[in-house]
DRENPA-3360 file (N, C-alpha, C; in nm, 2 decimals, always signed):
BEGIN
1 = XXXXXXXX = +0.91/+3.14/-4.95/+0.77/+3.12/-4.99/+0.68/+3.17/-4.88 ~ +0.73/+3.11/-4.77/+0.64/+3.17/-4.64/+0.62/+3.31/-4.65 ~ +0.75/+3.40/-4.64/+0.75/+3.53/-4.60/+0.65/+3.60/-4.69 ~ +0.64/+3.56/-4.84/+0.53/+3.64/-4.88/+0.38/+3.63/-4.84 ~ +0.33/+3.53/-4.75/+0.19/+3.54/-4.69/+0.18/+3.63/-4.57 ~ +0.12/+3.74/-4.56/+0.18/+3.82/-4.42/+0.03/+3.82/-4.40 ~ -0.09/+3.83/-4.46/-0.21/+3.84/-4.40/-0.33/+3.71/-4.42 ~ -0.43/+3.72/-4.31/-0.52/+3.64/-4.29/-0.58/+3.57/-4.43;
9 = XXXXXXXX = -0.62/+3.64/-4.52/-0.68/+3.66/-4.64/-0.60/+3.61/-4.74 ~ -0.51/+3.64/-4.73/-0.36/+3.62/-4.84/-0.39/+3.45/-4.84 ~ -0.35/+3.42/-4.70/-0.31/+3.23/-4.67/-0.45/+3.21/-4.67 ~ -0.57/+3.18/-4.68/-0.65/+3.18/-4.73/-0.73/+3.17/-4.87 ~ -0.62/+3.24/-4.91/-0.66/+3.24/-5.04/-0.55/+3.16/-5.13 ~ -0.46/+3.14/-5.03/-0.34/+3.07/-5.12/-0.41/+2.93/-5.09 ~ -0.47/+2.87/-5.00/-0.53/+2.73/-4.94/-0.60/+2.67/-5.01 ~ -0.71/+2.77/-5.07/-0.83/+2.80/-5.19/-0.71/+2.75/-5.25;
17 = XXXXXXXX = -0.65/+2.84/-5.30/-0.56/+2.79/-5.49/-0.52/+2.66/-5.48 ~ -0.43/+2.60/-5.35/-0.33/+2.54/-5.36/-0.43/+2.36/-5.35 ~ -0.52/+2.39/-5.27/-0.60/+2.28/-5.26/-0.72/+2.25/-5.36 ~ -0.66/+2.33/-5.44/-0.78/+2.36/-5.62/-0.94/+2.33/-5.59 ~ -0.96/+2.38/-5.47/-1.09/+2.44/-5.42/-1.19/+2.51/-5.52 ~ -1.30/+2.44/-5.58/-1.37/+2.57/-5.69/-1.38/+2.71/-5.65 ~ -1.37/+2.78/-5.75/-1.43/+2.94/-5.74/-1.52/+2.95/-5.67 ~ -1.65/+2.85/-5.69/-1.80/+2.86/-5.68/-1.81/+2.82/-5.47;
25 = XXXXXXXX = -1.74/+2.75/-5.45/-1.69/+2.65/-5.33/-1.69/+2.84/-5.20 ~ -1.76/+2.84/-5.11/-1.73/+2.92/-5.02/-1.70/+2.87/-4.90 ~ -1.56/+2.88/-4.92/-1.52/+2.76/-4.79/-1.45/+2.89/-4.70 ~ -1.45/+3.01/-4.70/-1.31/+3.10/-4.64/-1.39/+3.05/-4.48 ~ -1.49/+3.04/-4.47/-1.53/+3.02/-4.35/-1.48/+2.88/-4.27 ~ -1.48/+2.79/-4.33/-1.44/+2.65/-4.34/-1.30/+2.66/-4.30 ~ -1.22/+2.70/-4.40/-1.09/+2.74/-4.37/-1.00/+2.87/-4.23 ~ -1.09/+2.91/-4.22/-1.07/+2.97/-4.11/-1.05/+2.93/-3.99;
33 = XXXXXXXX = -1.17/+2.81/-4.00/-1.17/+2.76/-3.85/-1.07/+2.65/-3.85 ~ -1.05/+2.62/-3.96/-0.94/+2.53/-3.97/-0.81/+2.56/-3.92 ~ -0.78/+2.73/-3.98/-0.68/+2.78/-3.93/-0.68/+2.81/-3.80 ~ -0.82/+2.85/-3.69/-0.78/+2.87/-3.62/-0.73/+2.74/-3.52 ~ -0.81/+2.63/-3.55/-0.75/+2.54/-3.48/-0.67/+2.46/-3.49 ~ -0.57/+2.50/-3.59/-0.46/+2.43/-3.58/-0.37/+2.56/-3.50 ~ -0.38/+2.66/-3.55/-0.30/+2.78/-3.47/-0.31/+2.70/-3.30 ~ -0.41/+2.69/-3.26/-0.44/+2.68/-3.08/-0.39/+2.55/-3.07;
41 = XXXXXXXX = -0.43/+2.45/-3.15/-0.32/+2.32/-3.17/-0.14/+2.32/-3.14 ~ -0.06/+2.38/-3.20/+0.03/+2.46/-3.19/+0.09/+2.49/-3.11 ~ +0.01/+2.62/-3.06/+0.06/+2.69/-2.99/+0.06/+2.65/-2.78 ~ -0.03/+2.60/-2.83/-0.10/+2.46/-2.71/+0.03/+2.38/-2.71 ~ +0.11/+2.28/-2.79/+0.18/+2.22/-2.82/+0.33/+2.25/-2.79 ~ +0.39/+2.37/-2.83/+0.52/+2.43/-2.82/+0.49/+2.58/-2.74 ~ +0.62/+2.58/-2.71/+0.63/+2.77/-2.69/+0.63/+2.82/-2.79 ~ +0.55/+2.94/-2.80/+0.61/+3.05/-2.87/+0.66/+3.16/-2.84;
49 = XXXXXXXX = +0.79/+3.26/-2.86/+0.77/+3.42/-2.79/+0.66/+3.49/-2.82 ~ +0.59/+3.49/-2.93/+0.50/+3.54/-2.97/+0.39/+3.54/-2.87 ~ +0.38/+3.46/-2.81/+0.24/+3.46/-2.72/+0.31/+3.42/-2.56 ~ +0.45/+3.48/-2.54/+0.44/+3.48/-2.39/+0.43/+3.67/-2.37 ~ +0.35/+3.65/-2.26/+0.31/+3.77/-2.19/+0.42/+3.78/-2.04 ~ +0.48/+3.89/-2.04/+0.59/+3.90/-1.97/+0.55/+3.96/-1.81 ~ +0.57/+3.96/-1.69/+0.50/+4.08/-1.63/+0.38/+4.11/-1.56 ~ +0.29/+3.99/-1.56/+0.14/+4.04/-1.57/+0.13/+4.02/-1.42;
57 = XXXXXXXX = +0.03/+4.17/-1.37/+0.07/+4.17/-1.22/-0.10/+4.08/-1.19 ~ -0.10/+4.03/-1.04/-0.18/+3.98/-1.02/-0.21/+4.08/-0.87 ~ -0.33/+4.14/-0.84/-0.37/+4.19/-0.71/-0.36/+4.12/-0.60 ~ -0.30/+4.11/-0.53/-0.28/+4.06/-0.39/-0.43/+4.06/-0.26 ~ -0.43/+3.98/-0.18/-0.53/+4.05/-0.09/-0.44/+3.93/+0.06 ~ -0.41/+4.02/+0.15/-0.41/+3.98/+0.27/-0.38/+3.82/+0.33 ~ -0.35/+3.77/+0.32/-0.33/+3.58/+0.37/-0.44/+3.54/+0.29 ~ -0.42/+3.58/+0.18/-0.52/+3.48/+0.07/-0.41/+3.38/-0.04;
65 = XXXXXXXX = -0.48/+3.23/-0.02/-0.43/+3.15/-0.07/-0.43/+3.10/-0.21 ~ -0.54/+3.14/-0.30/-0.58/+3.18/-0.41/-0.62/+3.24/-0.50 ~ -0.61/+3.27/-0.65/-0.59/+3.40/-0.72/-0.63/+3.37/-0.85 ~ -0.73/+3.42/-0.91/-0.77/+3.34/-1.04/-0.67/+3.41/-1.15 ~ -0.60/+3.32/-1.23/-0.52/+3.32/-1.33/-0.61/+3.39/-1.48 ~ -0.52/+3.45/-1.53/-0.54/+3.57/-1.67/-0.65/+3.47/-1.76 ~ -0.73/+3.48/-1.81/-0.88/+3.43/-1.91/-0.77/+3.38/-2.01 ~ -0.65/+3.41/-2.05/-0.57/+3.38/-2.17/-0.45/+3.30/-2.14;
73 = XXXXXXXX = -0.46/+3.27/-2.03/-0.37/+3.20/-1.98/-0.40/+3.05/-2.05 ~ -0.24/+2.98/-2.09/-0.21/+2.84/-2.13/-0.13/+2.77/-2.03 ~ +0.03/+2.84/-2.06/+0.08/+2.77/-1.95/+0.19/+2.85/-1.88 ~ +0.26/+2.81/-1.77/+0.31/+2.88/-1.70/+0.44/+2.87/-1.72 ~ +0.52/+3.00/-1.69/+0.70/+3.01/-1.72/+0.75/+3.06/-1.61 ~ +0.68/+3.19/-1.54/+0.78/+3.21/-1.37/+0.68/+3.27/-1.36 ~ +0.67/+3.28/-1.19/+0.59/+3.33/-1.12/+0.71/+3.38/-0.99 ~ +0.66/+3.50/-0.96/+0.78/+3.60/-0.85/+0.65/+3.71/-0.81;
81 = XXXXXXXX = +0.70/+3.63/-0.64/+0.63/+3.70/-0.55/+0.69/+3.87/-0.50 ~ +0.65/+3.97/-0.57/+0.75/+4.06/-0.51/+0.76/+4.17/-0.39 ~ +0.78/+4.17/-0.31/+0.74/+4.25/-0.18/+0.76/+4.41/-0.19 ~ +0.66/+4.48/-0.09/+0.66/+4.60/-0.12/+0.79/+4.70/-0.12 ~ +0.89/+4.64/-0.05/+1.02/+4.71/-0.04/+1.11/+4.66/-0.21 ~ +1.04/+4.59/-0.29/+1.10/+4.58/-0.46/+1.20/+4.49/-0.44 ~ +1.25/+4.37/-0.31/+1.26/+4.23/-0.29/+1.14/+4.16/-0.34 ~ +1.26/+4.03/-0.43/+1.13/+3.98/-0.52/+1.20/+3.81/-0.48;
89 = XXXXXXXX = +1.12/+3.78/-0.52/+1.12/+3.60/-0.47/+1.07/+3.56/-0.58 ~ +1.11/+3.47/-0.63/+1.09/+3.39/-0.80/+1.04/+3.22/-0.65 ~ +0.93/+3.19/-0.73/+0.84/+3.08/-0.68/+0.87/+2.97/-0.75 ~ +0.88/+2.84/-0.68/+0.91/+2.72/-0.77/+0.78/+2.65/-0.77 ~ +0.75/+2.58/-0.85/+0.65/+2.50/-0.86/+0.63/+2.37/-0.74 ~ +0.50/+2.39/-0.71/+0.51/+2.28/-0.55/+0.50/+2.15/-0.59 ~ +0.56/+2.04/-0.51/+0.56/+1.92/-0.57/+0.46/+1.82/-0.48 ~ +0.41/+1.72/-0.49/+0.32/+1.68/-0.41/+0.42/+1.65/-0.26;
97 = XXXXXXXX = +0.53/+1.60/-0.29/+0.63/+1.56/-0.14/+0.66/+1.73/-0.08 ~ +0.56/+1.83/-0.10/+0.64/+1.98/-0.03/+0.52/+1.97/+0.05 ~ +0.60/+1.99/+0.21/+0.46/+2.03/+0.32/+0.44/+2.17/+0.31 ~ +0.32/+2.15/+0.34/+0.19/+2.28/+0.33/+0.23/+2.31/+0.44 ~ +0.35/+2.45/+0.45/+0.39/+2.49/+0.62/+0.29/+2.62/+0.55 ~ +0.19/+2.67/+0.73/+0.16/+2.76/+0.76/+0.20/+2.91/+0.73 ~ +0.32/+2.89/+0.77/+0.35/+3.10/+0.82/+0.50/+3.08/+0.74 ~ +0.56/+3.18/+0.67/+0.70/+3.19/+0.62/+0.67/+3.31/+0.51;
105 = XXXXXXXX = +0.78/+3.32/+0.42/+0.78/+3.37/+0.32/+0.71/+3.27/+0.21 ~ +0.64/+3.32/+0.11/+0.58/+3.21/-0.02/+0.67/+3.18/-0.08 ~ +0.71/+3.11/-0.12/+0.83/+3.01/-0.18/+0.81/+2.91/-0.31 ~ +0.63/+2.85/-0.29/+0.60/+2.78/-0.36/+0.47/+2.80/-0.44 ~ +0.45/+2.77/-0.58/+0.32/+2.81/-0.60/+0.25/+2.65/-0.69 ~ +0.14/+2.64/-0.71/+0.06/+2.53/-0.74/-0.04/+2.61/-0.86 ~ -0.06/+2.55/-0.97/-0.18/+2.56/-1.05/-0.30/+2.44/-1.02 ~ -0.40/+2.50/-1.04/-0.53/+2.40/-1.02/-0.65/+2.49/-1.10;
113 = XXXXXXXX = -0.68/+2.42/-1.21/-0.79/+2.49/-1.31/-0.77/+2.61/-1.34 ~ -0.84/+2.70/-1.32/-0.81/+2.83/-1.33/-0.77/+2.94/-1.23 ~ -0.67/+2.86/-1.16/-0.64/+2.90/-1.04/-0.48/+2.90/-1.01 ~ -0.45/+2.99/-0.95/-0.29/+3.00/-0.89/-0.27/+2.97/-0.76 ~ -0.26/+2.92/-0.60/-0.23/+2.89/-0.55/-0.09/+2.93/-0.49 ~ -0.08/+2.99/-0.35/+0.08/+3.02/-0.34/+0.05/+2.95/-0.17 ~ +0.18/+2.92/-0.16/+0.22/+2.81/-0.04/+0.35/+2.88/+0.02 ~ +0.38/+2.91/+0.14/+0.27/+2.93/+0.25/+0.21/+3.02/+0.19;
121 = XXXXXXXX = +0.10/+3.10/+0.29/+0.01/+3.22/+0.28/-0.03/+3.33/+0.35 ~ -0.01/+3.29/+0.46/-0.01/+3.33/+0.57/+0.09/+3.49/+0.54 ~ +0.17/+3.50/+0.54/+0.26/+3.65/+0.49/+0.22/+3.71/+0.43 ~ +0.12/+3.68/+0.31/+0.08/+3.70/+0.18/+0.01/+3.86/+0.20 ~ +0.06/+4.00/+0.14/+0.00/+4.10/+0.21/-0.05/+4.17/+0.05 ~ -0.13/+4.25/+0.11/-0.20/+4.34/-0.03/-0.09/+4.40/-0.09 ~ -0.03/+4.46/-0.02/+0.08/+4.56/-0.06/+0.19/+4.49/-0.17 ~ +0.22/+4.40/-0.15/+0.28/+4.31/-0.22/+0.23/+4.28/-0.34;
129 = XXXXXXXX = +0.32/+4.23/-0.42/+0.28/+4.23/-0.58/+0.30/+4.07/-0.63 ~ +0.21/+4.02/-0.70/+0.27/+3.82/-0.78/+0.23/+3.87/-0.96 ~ +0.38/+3.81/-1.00/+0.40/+3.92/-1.10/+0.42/+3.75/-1.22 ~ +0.36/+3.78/-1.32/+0.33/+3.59/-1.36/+0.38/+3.65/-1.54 ~ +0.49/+3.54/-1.58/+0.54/+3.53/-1.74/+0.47/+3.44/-1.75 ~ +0.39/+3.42/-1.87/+0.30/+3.28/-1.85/+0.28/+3.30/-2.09 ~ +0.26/+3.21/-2.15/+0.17/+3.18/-2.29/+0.05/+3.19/-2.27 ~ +0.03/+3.28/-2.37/-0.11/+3.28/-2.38/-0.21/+3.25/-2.49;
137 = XXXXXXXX = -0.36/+3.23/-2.51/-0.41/+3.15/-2.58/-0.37/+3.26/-2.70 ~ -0.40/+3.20/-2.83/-0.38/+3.29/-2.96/-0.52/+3.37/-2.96 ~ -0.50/+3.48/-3.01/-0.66/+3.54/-3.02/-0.70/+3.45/-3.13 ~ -0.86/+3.49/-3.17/-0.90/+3.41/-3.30/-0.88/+3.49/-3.42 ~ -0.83/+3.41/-3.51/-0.80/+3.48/-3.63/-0.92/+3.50/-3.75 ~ -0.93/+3.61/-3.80/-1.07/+3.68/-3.85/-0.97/+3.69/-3.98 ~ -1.07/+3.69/-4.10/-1.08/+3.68/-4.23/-1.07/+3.88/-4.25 ~ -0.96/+3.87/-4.22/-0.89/+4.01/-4.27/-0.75/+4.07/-4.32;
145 = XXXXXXXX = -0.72/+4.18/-4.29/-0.59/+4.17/-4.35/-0.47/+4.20/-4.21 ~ -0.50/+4.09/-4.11/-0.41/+4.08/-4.04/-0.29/+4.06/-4.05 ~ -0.21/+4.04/-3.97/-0.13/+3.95/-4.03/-0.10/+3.85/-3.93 ~ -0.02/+3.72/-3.97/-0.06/+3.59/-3.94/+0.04/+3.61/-3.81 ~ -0.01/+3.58/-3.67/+0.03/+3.61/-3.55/+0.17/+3.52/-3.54 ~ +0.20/+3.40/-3.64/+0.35/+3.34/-3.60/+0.44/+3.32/-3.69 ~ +0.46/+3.40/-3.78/+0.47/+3.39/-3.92/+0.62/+3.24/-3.97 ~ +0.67/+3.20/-3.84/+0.71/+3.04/-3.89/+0.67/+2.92/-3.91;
153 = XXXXXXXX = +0.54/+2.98/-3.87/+0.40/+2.82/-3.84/+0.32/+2.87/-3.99 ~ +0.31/+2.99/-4.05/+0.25/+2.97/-4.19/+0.27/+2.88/-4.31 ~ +0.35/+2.84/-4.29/+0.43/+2.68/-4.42/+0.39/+2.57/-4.35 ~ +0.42/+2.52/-4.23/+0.33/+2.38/-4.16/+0.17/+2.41/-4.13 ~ +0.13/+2.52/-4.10/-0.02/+2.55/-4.11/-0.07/+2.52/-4.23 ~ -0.03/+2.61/-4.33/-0.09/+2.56/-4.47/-0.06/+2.38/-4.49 ~ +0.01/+2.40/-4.49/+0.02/+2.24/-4.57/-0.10/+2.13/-4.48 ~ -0.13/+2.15/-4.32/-0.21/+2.10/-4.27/-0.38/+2.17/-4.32;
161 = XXXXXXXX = -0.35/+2.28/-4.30/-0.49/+2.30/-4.38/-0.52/+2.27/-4.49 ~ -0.44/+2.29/-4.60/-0.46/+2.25/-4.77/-0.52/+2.05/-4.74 ~ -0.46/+2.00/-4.62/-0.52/+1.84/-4.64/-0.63/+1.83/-4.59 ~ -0.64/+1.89/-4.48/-0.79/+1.91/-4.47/-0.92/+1.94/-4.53 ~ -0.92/+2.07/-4.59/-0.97/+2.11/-4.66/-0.99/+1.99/-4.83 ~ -0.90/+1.89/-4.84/-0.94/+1.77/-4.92/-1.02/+1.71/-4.87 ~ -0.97/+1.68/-4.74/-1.06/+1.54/-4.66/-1.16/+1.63/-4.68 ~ -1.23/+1.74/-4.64/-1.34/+1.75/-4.61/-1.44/+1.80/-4.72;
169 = XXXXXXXX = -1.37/+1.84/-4.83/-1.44/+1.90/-4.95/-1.43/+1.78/-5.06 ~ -1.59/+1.70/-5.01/-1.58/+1.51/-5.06/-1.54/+1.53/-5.22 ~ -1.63/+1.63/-5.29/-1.62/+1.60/-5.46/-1.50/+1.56/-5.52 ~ -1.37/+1.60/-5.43/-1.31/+1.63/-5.52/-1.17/+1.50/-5.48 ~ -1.13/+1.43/-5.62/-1.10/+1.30/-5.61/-0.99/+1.25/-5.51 ~ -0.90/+1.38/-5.47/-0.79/+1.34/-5.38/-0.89/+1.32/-5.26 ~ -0.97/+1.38/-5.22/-1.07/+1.34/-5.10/-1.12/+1.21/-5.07 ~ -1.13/+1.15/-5.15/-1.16/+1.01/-5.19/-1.07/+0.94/-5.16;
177 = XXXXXXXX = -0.95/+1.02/-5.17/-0.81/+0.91/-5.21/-0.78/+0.92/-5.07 ~ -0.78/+1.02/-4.97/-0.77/+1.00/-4.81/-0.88/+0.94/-4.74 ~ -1.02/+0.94/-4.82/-1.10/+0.88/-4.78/-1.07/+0.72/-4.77 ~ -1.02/+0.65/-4.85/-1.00/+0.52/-4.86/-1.03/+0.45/-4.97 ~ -1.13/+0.53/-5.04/-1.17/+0.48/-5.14/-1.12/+0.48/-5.31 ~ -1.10/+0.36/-5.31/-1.02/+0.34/-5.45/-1.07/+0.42/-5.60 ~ -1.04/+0.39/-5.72/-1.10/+0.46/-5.81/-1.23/+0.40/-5.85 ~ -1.20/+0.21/-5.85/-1.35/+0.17/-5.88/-1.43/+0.20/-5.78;
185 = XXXXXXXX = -1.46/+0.24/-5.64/-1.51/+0.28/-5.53/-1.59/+0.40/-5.62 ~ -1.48/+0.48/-5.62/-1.53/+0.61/-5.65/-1.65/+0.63/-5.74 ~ -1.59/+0.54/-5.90/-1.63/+0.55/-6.00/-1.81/+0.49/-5.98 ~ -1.82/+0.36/-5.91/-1.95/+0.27/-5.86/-2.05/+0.43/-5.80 ~ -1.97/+0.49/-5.70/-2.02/+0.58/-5.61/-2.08/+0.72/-5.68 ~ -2.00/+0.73/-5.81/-2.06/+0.85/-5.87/-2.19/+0.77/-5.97 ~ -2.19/+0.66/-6.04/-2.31/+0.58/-6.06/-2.40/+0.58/-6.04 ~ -2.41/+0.55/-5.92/-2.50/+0.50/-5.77/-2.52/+0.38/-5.78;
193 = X = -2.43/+0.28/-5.79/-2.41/+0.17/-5.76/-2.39/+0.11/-5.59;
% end
């Protein structure tokens, strides 16, 4: 069932049907952001291959101890410091019990905000290369004929959007029914009682 939704538009329009959304009802925008944030929910949540970036070189500069990390960066998988002679050092993550030694080879690296950190630093030379596998954010998904960036997450996405899109589209009676409100509730409420 999944496999036949391959574009933005398609699942979209299947969400519309499936959540018996009126004709009249212009929710694609509604639904969109819905999708996008469950996509970054997700993807935030688990790995995906889909969104690791393999490779990504970072510029070096001289006994410098920090290095601002890729705008799309989530989270981190290896980091390898590699020297100009194509000897490469794979970095372990520093733990708060590792001393901050001065002068050596980098061994260890630290994240802090949007930042990479490598321990020691002192060695740390231009010429040298820090070469980072890391997840990255999902781009945002636009009401076209993309196609859906994880295509295993399209069957638990929908079904999360299709309840949404109740909760939040009040008229219509299943909305009520997650709302809390019973039928004489409902019934009083369409009255104006």
């Amino acid at each position: 069932m999944a496999a036949n939704i391959t574009t933005i538009v398609s699942l979209v329009s299947q969400i519309k049907a499936e959540a018996r959304v009126k004709g009249s009802d212009n929710l694609d925008n509604m639904i969109l952001d819905i999708l996008n944030e469950l996509l970054l929910e997700e993807v935030h949540n688990h790995h995906y291959s889909e969104m690791l970036v393999i490779n990504s070189p970072i510029t070096l500069v001289d006994a410098q101890k920090a290095y601002a990390l890729p705008t799309d960066f989530t989270d981190i998988r290896l980091v390898r410091y590699i020297r100009e002679s194509g000897y490469t050092i794979t970095l372990d993550p520093r733990s708060e019990y590792t001393e901050e030694r001065i002068s050596g080879n980098p061994k260890y690296y630290d994240i802090s905000g949007g930042v990479i950190l490598i321990f020691p630093f002192a060695n740390v030379l231009a010429a040298d290369a820090l070469s980072l596998d890391y997840w990255k954010v999902p781009d945002q998904l636009a009401l076209d004929t993309t196609p859906f960036p994880i295509i295993k997450l399209v069957g638990p996405i929908k079904q999360k959007a299709i309840a949404r899109v109740h909760v939040y589209n009040k008229d219509m009676a299943s909305a009520q029914m997650f709302s809390g409100m019973g039928a004489e509730d409902t019934e009083r409420a369409h009255k104006g009682e």
